[in-house]
N, C-alpha and C positions, 0 to 999 in steps of 0.2 A: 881413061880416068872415069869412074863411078860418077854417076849425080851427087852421091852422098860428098864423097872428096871433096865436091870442086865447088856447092856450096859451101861447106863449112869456109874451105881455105879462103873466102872471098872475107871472112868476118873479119870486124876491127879488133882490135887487142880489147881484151875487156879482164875484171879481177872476176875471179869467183875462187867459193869455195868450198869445198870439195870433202863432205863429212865421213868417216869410213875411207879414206884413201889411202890407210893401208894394208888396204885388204886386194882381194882379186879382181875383183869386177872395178871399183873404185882405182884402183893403181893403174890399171888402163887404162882407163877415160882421164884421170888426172894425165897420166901421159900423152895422151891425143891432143890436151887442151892445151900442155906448153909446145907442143910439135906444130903447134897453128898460131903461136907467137902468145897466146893469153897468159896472164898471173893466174897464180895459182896456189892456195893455201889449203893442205890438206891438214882436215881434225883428226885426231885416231885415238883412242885410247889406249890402242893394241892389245884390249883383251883377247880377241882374235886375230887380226892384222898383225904385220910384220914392220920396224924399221927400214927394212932393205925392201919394203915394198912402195916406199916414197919415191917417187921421179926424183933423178936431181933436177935442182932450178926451181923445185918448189920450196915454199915456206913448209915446216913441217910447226903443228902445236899440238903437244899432246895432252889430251883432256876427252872428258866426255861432249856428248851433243846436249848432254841435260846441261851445259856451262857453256852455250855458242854465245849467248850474251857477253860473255868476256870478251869477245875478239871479234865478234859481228860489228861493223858498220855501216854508214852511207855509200861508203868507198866500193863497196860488192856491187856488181853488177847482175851478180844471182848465186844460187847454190845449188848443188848435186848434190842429193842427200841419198851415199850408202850406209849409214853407221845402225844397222840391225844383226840382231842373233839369229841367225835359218836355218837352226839344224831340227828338222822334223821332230824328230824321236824326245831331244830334249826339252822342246817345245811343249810335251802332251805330261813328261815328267815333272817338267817345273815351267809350268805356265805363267806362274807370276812373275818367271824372267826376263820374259817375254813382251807379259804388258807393261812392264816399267820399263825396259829398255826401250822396246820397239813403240809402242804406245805414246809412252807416259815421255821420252826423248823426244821423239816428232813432236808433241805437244811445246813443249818448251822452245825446240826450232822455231817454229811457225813464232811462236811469241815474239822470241829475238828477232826475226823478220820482220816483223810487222810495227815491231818496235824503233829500228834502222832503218824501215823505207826501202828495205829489199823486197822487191814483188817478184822476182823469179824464181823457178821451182823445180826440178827434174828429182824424182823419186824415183827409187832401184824398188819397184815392185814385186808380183810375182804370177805364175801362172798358179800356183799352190790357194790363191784368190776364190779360184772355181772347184777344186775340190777333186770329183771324179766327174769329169764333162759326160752328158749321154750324149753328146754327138762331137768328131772332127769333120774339120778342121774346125778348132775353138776359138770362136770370134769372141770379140767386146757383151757383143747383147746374151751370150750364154749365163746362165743363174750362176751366181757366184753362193757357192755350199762347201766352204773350207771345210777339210777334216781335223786340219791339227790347231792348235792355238796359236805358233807358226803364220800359218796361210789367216788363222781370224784376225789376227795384228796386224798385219799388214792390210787388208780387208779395211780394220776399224782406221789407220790413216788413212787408207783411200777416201775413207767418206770425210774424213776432218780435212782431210785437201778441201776438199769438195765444198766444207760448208766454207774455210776461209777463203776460197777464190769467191762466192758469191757475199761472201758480208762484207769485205775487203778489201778485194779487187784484186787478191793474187793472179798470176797467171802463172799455171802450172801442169804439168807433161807427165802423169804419171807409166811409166815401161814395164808393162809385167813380161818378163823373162819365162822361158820355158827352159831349154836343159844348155847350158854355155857352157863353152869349152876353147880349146887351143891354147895359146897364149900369146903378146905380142913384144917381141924381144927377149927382153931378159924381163918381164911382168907375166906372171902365170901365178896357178894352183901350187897355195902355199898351205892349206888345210889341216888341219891337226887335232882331230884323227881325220883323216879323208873318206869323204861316203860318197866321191862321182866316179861316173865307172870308168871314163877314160882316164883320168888319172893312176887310178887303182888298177886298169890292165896294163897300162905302162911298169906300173912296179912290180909287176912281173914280168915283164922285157926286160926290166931290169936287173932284176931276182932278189929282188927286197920282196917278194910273196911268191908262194908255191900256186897257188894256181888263183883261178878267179872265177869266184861264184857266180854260176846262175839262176837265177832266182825264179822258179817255173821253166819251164821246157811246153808245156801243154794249153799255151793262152790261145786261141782263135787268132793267128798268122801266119805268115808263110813257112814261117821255122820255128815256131811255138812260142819263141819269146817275145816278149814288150819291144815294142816300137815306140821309140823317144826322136821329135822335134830336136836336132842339134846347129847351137848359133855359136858361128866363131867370136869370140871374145874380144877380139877388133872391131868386125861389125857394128855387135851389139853399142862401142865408144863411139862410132859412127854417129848413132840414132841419137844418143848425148847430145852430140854439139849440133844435132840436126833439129832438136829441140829445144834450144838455146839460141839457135838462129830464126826458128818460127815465133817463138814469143818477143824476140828484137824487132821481128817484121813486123811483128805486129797479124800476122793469121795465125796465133795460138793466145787475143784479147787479154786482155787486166779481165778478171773474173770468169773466165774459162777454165776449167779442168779437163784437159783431155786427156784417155787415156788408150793407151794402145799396145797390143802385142807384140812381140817381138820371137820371131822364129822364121824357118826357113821355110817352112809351110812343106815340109819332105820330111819322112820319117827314115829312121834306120833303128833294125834290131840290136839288141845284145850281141847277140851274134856276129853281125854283119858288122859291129865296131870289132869285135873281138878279129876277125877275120882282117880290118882293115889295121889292125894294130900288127898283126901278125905280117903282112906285108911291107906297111910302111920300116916297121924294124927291123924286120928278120929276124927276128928272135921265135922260137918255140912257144906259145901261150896255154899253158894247162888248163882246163876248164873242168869244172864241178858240178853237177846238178846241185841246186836244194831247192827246199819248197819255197814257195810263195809266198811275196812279202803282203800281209795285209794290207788293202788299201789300194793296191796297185793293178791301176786300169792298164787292159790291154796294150793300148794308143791312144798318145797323146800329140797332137799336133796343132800346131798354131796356124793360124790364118793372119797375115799380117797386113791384110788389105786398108785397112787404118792408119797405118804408119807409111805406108806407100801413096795414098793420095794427101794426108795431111801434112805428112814430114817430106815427103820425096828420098824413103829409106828403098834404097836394094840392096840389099847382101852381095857383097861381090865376092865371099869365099863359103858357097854352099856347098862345096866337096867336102865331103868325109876325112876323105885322103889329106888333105892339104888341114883339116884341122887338128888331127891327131900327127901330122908331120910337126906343125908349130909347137903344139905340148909335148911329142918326143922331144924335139931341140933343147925348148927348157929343162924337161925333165934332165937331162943328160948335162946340162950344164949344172944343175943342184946337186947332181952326182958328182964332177968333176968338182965342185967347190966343197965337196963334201958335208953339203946342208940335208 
């Protein structure tokens, strides 16, 4: 049994809740948090999130995070706030989407918070924070130089955590993610349209796509393509309640904002998923050159040295293998249900 496990499992039952829970990353962590006995109330609007991505055993309310005040209490022991837009591309087309959802909703949370005497905090950050890193592995103290409006939103709550844990006394764990993946059970990659690449080589294992693009072939690596940081999607629920149990101890203080990486501090190419997909499935996987996606650094990799001495986070599923097995699984069960 992991460090990560066998803290968490020692926690008392507590309420929290859980904004963006039915989405990807959110629908697993809500799931971990009832698998360790806690309540659990997920928010969703479901402009992107799914119904069927609710744990049973949770409350579900559907509403935006700009309305937590309706259903925030004293009764919360804290909150895990997923409820953002992060799709790149639409980020830089309609910016304003962006800073009023992502922005201008975290604002209002923190209000209802602070308003009910909730001081706990755990935000779904991102590594998209720092932009194009000039050096890996990407630690904490790297300049954070967003490209998209995306990475500046999330960027601009970071620092609004920041000022209410010092005026206030929140205490709060902010997680910037690098590239997640897998799934845990029947909770995975429900995206629509889908832009991650495991998922999208899957669906041509599956043959809902004819082949799957590579985007450069010619970057400075061992096989020409980008090298991408991958954190199974379990894990990453790990770090969750591992930050949930630090601010209970009491070493993550009322008025601390820490904030920490999350990856496996190992890289793997396009390639070397495409090859691990080809394996774990046995299926055929067509591949494509195209050019280069603007923006996109060589390698990106995280250093998660921060989340390891302050949370006591180790990854216990940094194989490739085993996380494109877990996202096969799912996939093939959305198949069979014919979603």
């Amino acid at each position: 049994m992991t460090t990560s496990r066998s803290h968490s499992s020692r926690s008392h039952s507590k309420r929290y809740l859980v904004t963006g829970g039915a989405g990807y990353v959110g629908s697993v962590v809500a799931a971990h948090l009832l698998e360790r006995g806690h309540r659990v109330t997920v928010l969703d609007d479901l402009s992107t999130g799914f119904r069927a991505g609710v744990p049973a055993g949770a409350e579900f309310v559907e509403g935006r995070v700009q309305d937590a005040a309706r259903w925030l209490d004293a009764s919360y022991d804290g909150v895990l706030h997923f409820a953002a837009f992060s799709q790149v591309g639409e980020s830089v087309a309609k910016p304003e989407k962006y800073w009023e959802n992502n922005v201008g909703g975290t604002m209002a949370l923190l209000a209802a918070m602070r308003t009910a005497g909730v001081r706990r905090l755990v935000f779904s950050s991102t590594a998209a924070t720092y932009g194009e890193p000039a050096a890996v592995p990407v630690t904490e103290a790297a300049p954070t130089v967003p490209t998209s409006p995306y990475g500046a939103s999330k960027l601009a709550v970071d620092h609004m955590i920041g000022g209410e844990c010092a005026a206030h006394g929140l205490a709060a764990v902010s997680l910037r993610y690098f590239n997640v993946a897998g799934a845990h059970g029947g909770f995975g990659e429900r995206h629509d349209p889908e832009s991650h690449l495991i998922p999208l080589v899957l669906q041509v294992a599956l043959g809902r796509r004819e082949a799957i693009s590579v985007h450069g072939d010619d970057y400075p690596t061992p096989d020409g393509t980008c090298v991408r940081d991958y954190i199974h999607v379990a894990d990453l629920a790990e770090a969750h309640l591992l930050a949930l149990d630090a601010m209970t101890a009491g070493t993550v203080p009322a008025g601390e904002h820490l904030i920490c990486n999350l990856g496996n501090g190992n890289g793997f190419s396009v390639r070397e998923v495409i090859e691990t997909v080809r394996k774990v499935t046995g299926h055929p996987v067509p591949e494509l050159t195209a050019p280069r996606r603007p923006g996109d650094p060589a390698v990106l990799v995280a250093s998660a040295e921060a989340a390891r001495e302050r949370l006591g986070w180790i990854p216990s599923r940094p194989d490739l293998a085993d996380v494109v097995a877990d996202a096969w699984a799912f996939a093939r069960l959305r198949e069979e249900e014919g979603a």
